[in-house]
C-alpha positions as CSV (number, residue, x, y, z in Angstrom):
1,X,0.0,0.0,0.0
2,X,1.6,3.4,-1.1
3,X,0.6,5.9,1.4
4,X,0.8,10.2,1.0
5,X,1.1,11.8,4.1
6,X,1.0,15.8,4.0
7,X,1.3,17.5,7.4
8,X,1.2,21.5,8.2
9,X,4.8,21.3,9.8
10,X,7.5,18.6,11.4
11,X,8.4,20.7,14.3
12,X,8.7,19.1,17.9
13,X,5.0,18.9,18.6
14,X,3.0,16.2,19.3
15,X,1.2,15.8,16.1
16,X,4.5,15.4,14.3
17,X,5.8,13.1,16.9
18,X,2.6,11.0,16.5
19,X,3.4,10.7,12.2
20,X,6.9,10.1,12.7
21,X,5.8,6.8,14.9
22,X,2.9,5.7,12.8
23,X,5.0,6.2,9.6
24,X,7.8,4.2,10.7
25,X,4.9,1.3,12.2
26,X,3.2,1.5,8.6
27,X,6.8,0.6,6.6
28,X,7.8,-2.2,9.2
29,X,4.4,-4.0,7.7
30,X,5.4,-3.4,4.2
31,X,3.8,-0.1,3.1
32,X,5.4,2.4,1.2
33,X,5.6,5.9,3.1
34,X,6.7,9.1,1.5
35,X,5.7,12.9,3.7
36,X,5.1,16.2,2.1
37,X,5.9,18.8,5.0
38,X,4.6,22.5,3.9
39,X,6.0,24.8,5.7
40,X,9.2,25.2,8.7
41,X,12.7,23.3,9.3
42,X,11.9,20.0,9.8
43,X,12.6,18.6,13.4
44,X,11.4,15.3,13.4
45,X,11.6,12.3,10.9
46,X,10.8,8.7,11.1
47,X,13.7,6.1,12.0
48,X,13.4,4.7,9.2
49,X,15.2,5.6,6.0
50,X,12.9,4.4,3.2
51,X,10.9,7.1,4.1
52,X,11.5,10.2,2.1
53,X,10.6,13.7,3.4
54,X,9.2,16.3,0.5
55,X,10.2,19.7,1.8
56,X,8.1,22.9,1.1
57,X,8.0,26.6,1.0
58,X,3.9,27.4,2.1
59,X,3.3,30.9,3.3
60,X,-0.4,31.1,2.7
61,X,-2.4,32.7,-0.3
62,X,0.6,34.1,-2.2
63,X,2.7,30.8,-3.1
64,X,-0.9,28.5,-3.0
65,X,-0.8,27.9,-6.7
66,X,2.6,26.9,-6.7
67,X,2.2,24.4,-4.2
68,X,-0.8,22.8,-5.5
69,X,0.6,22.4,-8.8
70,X,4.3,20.9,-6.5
71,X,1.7,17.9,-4.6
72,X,-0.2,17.8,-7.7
73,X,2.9,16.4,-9.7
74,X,4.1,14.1,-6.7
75,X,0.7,12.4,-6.6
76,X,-0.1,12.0,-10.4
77,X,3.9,10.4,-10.1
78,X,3.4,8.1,-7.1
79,X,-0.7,7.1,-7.4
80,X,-0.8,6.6,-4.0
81,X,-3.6,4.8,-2.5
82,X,-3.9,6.8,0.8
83,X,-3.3,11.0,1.1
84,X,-3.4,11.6,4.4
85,X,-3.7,15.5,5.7
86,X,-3.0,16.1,9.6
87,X,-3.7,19.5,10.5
88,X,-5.5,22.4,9.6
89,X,-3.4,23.4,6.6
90,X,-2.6,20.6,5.5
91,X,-6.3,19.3,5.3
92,X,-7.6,22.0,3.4
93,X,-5.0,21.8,0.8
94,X,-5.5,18.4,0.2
95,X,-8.6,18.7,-0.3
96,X,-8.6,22.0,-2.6
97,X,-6.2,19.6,-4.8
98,X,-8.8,16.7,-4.7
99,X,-10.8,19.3,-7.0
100,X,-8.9,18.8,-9.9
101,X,-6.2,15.6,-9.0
102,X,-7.2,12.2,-9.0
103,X,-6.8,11.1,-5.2
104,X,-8.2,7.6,-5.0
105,X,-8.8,8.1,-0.5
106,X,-8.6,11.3,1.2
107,X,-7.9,11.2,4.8
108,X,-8.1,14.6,7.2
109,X,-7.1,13.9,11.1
110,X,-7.3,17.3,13.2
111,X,-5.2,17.0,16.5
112,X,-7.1,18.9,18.4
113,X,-10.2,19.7,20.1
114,X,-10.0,23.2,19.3
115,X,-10.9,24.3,15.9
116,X,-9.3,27.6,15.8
117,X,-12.2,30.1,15.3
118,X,-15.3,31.4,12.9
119,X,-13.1,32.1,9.4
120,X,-11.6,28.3,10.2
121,X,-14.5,26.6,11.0
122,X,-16.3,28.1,7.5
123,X,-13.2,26.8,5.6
124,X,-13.4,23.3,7.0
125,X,-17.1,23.0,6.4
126,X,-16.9,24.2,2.5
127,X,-14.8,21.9,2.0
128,X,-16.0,18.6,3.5
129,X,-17.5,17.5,1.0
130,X,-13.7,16.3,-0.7
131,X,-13.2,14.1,2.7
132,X,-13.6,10.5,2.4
133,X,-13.0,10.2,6.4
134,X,-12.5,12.3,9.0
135,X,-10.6,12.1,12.0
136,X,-9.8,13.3,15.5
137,X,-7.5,11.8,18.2
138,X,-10.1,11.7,21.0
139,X,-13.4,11.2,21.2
140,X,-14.3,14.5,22.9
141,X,-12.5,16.6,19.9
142,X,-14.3,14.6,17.4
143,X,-17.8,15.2,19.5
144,X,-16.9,18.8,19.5
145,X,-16.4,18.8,15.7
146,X,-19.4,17.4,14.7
147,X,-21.5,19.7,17.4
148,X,-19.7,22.7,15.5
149,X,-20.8,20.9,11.9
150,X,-17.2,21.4,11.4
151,X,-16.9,16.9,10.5
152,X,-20.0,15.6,9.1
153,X,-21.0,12.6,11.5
154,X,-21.3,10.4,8.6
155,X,-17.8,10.1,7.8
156,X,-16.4,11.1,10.8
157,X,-14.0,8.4,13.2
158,X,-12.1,8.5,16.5
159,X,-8.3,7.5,16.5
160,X,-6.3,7.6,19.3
161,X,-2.5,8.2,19.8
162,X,-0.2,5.6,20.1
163,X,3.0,5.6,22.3
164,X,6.5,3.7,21.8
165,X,6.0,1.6,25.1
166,X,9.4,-0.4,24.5
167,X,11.0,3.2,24.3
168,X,9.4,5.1,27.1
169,X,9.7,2.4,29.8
170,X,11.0,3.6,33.4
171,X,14.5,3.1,33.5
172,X,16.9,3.3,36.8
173,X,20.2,4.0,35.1
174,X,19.0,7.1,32.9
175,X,17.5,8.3,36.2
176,X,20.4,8.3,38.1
177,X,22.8,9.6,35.2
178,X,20.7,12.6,34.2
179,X,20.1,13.5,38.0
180,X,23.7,13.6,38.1
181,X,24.3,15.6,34.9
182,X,21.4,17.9,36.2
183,X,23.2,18.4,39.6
184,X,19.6,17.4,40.6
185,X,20.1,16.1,44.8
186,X,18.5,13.1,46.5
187,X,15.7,14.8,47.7
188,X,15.2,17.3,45.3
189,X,11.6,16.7,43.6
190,X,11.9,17.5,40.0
191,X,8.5,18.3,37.5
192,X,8.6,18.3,33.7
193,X,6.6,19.8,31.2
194,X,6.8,19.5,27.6
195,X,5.7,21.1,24.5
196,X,5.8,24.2,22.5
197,X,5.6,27.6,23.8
198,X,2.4,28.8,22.6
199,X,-0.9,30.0,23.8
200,X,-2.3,26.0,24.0
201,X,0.3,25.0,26.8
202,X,-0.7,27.9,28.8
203,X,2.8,28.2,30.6
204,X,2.2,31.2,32.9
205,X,-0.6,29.0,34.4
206,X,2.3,26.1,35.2
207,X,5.0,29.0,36.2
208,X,2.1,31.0,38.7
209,X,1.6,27.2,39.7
210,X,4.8,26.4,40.7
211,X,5.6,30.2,42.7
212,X,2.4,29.6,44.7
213,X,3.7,26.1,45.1
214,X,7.4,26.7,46.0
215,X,6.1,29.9,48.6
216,X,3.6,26.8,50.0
217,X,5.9,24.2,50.7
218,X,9.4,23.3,52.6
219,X,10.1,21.1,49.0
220,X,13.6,21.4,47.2
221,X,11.9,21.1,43.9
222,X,12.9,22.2,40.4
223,X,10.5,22.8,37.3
224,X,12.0,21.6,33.9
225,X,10.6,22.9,30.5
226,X,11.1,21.3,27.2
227,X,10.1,23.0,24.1
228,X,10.3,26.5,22.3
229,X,7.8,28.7,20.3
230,X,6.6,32.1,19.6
231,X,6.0,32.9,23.2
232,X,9.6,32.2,24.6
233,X,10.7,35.8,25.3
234,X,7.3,36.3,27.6
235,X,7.7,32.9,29.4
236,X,11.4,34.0,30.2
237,X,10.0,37.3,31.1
238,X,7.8,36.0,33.7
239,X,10.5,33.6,35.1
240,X,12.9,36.4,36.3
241,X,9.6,38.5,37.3
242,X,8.9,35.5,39.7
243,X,12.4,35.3,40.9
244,X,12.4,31.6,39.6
245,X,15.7,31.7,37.4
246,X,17.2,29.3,39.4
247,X,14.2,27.3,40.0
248,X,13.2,27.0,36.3
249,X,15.3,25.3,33.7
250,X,14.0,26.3,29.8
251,X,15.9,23.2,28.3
252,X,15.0,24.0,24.5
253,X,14.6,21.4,22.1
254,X,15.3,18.0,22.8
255,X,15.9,14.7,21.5
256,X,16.2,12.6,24.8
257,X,12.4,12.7,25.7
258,X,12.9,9.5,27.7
259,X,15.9,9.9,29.5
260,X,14.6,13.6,30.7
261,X,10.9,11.7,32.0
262,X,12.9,9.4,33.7
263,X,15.5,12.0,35.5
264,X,11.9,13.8,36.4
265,X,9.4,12.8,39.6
266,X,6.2,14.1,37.9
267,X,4.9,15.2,34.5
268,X,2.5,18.3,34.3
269,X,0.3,19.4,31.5
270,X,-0.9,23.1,32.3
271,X,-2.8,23.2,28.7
272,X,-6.1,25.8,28.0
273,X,-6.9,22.8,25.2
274,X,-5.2,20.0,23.6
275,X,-6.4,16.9,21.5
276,X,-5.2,13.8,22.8
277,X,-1.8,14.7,24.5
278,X,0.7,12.3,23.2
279,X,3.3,13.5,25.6
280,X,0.8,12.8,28.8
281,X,1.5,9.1,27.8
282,X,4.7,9.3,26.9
283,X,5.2,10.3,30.5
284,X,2.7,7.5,32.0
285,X,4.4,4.7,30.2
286,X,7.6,5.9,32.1
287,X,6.0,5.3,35.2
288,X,5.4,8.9,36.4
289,X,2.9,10.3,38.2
290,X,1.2,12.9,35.9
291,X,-1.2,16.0,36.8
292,X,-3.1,17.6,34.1
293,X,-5.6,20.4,33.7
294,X,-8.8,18.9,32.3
295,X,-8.1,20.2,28.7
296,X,-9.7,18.1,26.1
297,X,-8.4,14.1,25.6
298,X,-6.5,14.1,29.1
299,X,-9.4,12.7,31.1
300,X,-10.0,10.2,28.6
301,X,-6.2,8.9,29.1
302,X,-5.6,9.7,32.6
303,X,-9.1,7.9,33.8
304,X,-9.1,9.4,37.2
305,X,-10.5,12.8,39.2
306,X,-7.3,12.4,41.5
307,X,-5.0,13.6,38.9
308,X,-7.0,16.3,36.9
309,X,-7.8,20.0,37.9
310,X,-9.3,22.4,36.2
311,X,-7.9,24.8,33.0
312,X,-6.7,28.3,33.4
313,X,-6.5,27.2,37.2
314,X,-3.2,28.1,38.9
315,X,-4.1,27.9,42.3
316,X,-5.4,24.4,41.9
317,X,-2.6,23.2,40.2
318,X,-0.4,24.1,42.9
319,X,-2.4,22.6,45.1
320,X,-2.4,19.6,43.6
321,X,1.5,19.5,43.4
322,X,2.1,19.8,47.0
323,X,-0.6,16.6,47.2
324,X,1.5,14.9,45.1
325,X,4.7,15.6,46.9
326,X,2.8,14.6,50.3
327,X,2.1,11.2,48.7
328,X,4.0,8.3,50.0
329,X,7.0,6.7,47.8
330,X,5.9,3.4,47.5
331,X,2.5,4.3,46.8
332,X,3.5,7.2,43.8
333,X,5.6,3.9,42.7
334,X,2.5,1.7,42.4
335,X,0.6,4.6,40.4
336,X,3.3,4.8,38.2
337,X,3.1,0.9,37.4
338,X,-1.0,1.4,37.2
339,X,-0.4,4.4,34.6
340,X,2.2,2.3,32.3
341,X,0.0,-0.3,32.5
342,X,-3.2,1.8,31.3
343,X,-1.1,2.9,28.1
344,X,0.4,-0.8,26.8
345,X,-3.0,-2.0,27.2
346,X,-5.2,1.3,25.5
347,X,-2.4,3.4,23.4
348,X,0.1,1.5,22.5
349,X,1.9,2.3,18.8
350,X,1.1,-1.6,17.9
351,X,-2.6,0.0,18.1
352,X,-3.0,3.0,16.7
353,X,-1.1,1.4,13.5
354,X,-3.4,-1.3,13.5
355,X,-6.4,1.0,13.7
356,X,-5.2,3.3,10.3
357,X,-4.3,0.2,8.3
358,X,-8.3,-0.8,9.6
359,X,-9.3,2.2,8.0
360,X,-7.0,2.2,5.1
361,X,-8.3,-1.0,3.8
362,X,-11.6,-0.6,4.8
C-alpha cells in the first residue's frame, strides 16, 4: 500500500511526533511511506530511512498555486492509495487539490479539540465534501467537531495516539545519570513539562503554579521545560519576574524525551486545550505520576478525578503538586506501574497502526 502523508509542519510537537511513529509502524508492515511537510525546518523524521521527506516553502495565499501544482505532480507520479492531511493546513489543501487531481482516498485527522475560530471553521465546512474520512484523536475533539458541523458525522472516526511503550519504559540508570548531569540532589523533587511555547500550553498557568507552590511548601523542587515557540521571550520574562531563574530550567529542544521523563518525579500538563496529548502518555508509560488540567483528551487517558484540575487554574494546580509531593514513595511507585499499565493495554503504537491500516483497507 503506497501511502501520502502531508502535514502543516515537522516541528517538535505532538502531532509530528505521533506521524513520525505511525509512519515508521506502517513501513515495518510493508507499506510504502513518503511525507510532504509544507512549511518550517523539519525537526522530526521517522527512523526509518525508506521514508522520504518532501520539503516545502507554504506561506499562505501568495505561493498556494505553486504548491498545489508541487503535490499535484508528486501524486499523479506516485498514485498513491492513501493521502493523508494532519492538521488544519494541511487538510484543506489536500482537499482543494482533490478538485482537480485524482486522489483515489482522502484522509483529514485534526489534533485537536480546538478548531481555531469562525473564518476556520467556515473553511473546513466548505470543503468537506472532498473528505472520504475524517478524523480526530479523541473522542471529545471529534464530538466537539461534529457539534460545531465542522466533520459531518457520517464520515467522521475516533483514533487515538499511540505511544513507543518499548522506548518510554521507566529506567533506573537514565535516572540516576541525568540527576547527576542535572546536579539534581537526593531529595530534590523535579517536575517536567513539555511542548511548544504557545498559547495551547498555557505556561504562565504552570509558572504562577509552581511560585504559589514553592512559597507553600518546605520542597527542594525544580521545574524543567522542554520545548520553544513564539511565546519564549514572555515565558522568560515571567520567570525572572517571579524570581524563579534558578528554580526553572527552559531546556529547549530536545531529542532525549525518555531519559529527561525518567530523571523527572512528575509530569504536568498546564494546557487551555489539547487533542489527545501524546506527551501525557509518553510520561505515563515511564511510570510517572502525571497531573493535568482537564483540557480536552486528558481525562480520557488519565481515567481518574485524582490527577486532573481544572484549565486556566493556577491555584489548583499548585495545590495539587504539594498533594503529590505529600504522597508516600511506594505508593507514587504503584501509580506509576498502574499508569504504564493503562497505556500498553489502551495506546500503544502496535494500536494506533493497526487502527489506520483498519481504515486504510476498509
Amino acid at each position: 500500500m503506497k501511502i501520502l502523508f502531508i502535514i502543516t509542519s515537522l516541528g517538535m510537537g505532538g502531532a509530528e511526533n505521533v506521524l513520525a511513529n505511525l509512519t515508521d509502524g506502517l513501513v515495518q508492515r510493508g507499506c510504502e511511506v513518503k511525507i510532504i511537510c509544507l512549511k518550517g525546518e523539519v525537526l522530526v523524521k521517522p527512523q526509518s530511512d525508506q521514508v522520504e521527506i518532501v520539503s516545502l516553502n507554504f506561506d499562505g495565499l501568495s505561493n498556494i498555486s505553486s504548491i498545489l501544482k508541487s503535490i499535484k505532480t508528486i501524486i499523479l507520479n506516485d498514485q498513491p492509495d492513501i493521502v493523508h492531511a494532519h492538521m488544519f493546513h494541511a487538510i484543506i489543501v489536500a482537499r482543494i487539490l482533490r478538485i482537480t487531481t485524482p486522489i483515489k482516498k482522502l484522509v483529514c485527522t485534526a489534533h485537536s479539540k480546538a478548531f481555531g475560530g469562525k473564518i476556520r471553521a467556515l473553511v473546513y465546512k466548505m470543503t468537506d465534501r472532498w473528505s472520504d474520512i475524517n478524523t480526530n484523536v479523541s473522542h471529545e475533539a471529534t464530538e466537539n467537531f461534529i457539534k460545531n458541523k465542522i466533520f459531518n458525522k457520517n464520515n467522521s472516526l475516533t483514533i487515538t495516539n499511540g505511544v513507543d511503550t518499548e522506548k518510554f519504559i521507566f529506567n533506573f540508570a537514565d535516572r540516576i545519570a541525568y540527576r547527576t548531569q542535572f546536579k539534581i540532589a537526593d531529595n530534590e523533587k523535579v517536575f517536567i513539562a513539555i511542548g511548544r511555547f504557545n498559547e495551547a500550553k498555557d505556561y504562565p498557568n504552570l509558572i504562577n503554579a509552581f511560585n504559589l507552590f514553592r512559597k507553600k511548601s518546605h520542597v527542594e523542587s525544580k521545574l524543567l521545560i522542554v520545548g520553544d515557540g513564539e511565546l519564549r521571550t514572555s515565558i522568560e520574562n515571567l520567570i525572572v519576574d517571579t524570581h524563579l531563574s534558578d528554580q526553572i530550567i527552559l531546556l529547549g529542544i530536545r531529542h532525549d524525551i525518555p531519559q529527561l521523563l525518567n530523571m523527572a518525579d512528575t509530569f504536568i500538563l498546564s494546557s487551555e486545550w489539547e487533542g489527545l496529548p501524546t506527551v501525557l502518555m509518553e510520561a505515563m508509560s515511564t511510570e510517572k505520576i502525571v497531573i493535568s488540567t482537564d483540557c480536552g483528551g486528558a481525562r480520557e487517558i488519565i481515567d481518574s478525578e485524582d490527577f486532573l484540575v481544572p484549565i486556566k487554574n493556577s491555584e489548583e494546580l499548585s495545590r495539587k503538586m504539594l498533594d503529590i509531593c505529600q504522597l508516600p514513595e511506594q505508593y507514587c511507585i504503584q501509580i506509576g506501574k498502574i499508569n504504564r499499565q493503562r497505556i500498553v493495554d489502551h495506546y500503544s503504537l502496535d494500536a494506533m497502526v493497526a487502527q489506520w491500516l483498519k481504515v486504510y483497507k476498509s
